[in-house]
C-alpha positions in Angstrom: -160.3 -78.9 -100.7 -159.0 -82.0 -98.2 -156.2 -82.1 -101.3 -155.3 -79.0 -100.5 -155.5 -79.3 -97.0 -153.5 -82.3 -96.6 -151.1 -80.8 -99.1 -150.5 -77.6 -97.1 -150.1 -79.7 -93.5 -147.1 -81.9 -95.7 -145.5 -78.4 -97.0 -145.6 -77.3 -93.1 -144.2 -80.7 -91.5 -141.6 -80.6 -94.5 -140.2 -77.2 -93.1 -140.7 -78.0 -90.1 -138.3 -81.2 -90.2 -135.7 -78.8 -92.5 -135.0 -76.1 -90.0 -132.3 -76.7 -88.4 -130.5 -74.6 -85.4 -127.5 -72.2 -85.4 -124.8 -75.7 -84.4 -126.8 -77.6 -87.0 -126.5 -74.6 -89.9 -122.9 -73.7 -89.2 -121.8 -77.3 -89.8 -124.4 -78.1 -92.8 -122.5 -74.8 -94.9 -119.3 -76.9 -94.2 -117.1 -73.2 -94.1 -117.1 -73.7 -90.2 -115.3 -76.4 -88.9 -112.9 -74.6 -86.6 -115.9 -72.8 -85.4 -117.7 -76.2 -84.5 -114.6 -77.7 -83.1 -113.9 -74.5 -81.2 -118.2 -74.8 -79.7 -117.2 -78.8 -78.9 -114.0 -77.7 -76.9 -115.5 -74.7 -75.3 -118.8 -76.6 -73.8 -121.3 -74.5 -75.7 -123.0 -76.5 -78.4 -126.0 -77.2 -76.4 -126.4 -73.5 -75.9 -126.0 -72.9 -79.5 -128.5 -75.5 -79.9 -130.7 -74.4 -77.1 -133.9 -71.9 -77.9 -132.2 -68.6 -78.3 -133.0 -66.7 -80.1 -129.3 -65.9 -80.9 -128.1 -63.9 -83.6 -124.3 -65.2 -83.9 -121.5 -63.4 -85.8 -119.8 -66.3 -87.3 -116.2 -66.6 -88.1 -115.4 -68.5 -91.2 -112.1 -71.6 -91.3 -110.7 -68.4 -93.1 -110.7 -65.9 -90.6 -109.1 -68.4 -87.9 -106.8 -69.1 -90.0 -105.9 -65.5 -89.7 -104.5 -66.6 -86.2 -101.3 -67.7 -85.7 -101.3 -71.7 -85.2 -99.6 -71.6 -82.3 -101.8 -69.0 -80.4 -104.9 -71.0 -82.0 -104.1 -74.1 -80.4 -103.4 -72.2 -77.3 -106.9 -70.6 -77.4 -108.4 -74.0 -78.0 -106.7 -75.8 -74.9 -107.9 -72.6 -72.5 -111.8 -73.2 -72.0 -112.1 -69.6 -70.3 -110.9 -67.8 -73.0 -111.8 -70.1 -75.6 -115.6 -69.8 -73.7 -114.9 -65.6 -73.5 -113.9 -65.6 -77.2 -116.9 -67.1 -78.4 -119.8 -65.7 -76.3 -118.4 -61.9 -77.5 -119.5 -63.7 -81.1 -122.9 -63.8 -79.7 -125.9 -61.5 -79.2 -129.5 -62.4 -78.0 -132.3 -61.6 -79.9 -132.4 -62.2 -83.6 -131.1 -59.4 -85.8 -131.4 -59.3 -89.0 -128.5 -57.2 -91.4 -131.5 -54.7 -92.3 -132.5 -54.0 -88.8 -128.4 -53.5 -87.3 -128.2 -49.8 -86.5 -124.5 -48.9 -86.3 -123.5 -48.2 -82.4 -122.9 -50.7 -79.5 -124.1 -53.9 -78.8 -124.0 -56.2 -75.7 -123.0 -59.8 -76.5 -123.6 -62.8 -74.3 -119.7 -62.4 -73.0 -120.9 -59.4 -71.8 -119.1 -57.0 -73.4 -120.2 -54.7 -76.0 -119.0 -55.2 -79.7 -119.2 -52.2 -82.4 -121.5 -52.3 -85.2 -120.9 -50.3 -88.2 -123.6 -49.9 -91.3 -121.6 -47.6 -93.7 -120.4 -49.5 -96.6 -122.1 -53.3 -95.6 -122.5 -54.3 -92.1 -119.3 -54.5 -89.8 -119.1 -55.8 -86.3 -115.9 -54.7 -84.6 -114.5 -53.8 -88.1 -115.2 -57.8 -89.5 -116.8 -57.3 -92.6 -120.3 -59.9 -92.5 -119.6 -61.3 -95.7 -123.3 -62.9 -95.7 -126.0 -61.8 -93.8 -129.2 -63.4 -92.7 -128.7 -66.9 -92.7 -131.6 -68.5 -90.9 -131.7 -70.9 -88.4 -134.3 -72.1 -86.3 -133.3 -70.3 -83.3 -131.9 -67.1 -84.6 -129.9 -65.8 -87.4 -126.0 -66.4 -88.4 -124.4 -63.6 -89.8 -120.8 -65.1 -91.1 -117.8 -62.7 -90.7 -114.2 -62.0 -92.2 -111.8 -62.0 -89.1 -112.3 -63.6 -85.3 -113.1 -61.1 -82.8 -111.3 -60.9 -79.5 -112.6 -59.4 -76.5 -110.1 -57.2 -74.8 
């Protein structure tokens, strides 16, 4: 019985040490490093890393390469925007792709994005391309295209 015991405490410390948050997840899948770089220049990987919970529609290296260089490195250089851009990626609470109901959403930009359910999850018309990846303080739902607030 203590064998079992101890064994189930080690299983529980062992997760416990592998959960790591949304900043922490986005960089581990390695598919986000204009995303991370984007978080450093805007100010806002403490809040990422902070206790949420956040449920954060993530755009891939892919889909900001989707933006013209030029206007990218624009958007990197203007920390209100950049900051703006970011934060419309965002919604509190955790969410997970089998509890979205297609309508509006409020993001922490404060403007309200459009979730669609018809055909796989959409936010905004950006296809979530994977769904539900956990993090310790909320869930990262990875996306097809950048969304811009208007």
């Amino acid at each position: 019985m203590k064998k079992l015991i101890i064994a189930a405490a080690l299983a529980a410390s062992a997760l416990a040490v592998q959960a790591k948050d949304i900043v922490e997840t986005a960089v581990a899948a390695g598919s986000f490093k204009t995303l991370a770089t984007a978080l450093g220049a805007a100010g806002l990987v403490d809040t990422l890393k902070g206790k949420g919970p956040f449920t954060v529609f993530a755009p891939t290296d892919e889909a900001f390469a989707k933006i013209p260089k030029a206007d990218l490195d624009a958007l990197l250089k203007d920390k209100a925007k950049l900051t703006a851009v970011l934060t419309y990626h965002v919604v509190p609470g955790t969410v997970m792709a089998k509890d979205v109901k297609a309508g509006m959403v409020k993001t922490v930009q404060g403007s309200d994005v459009t979730l669609a359910t018809t055909g796989g999850v959409t936010v905004n018309g950006a296809k979530v391309v994977k769904a539900d990846v956990k993090a310790s303080n909320g869930v990262i739902h990875v996306i097809d295209t950048v969304l811009m607030p208007k």
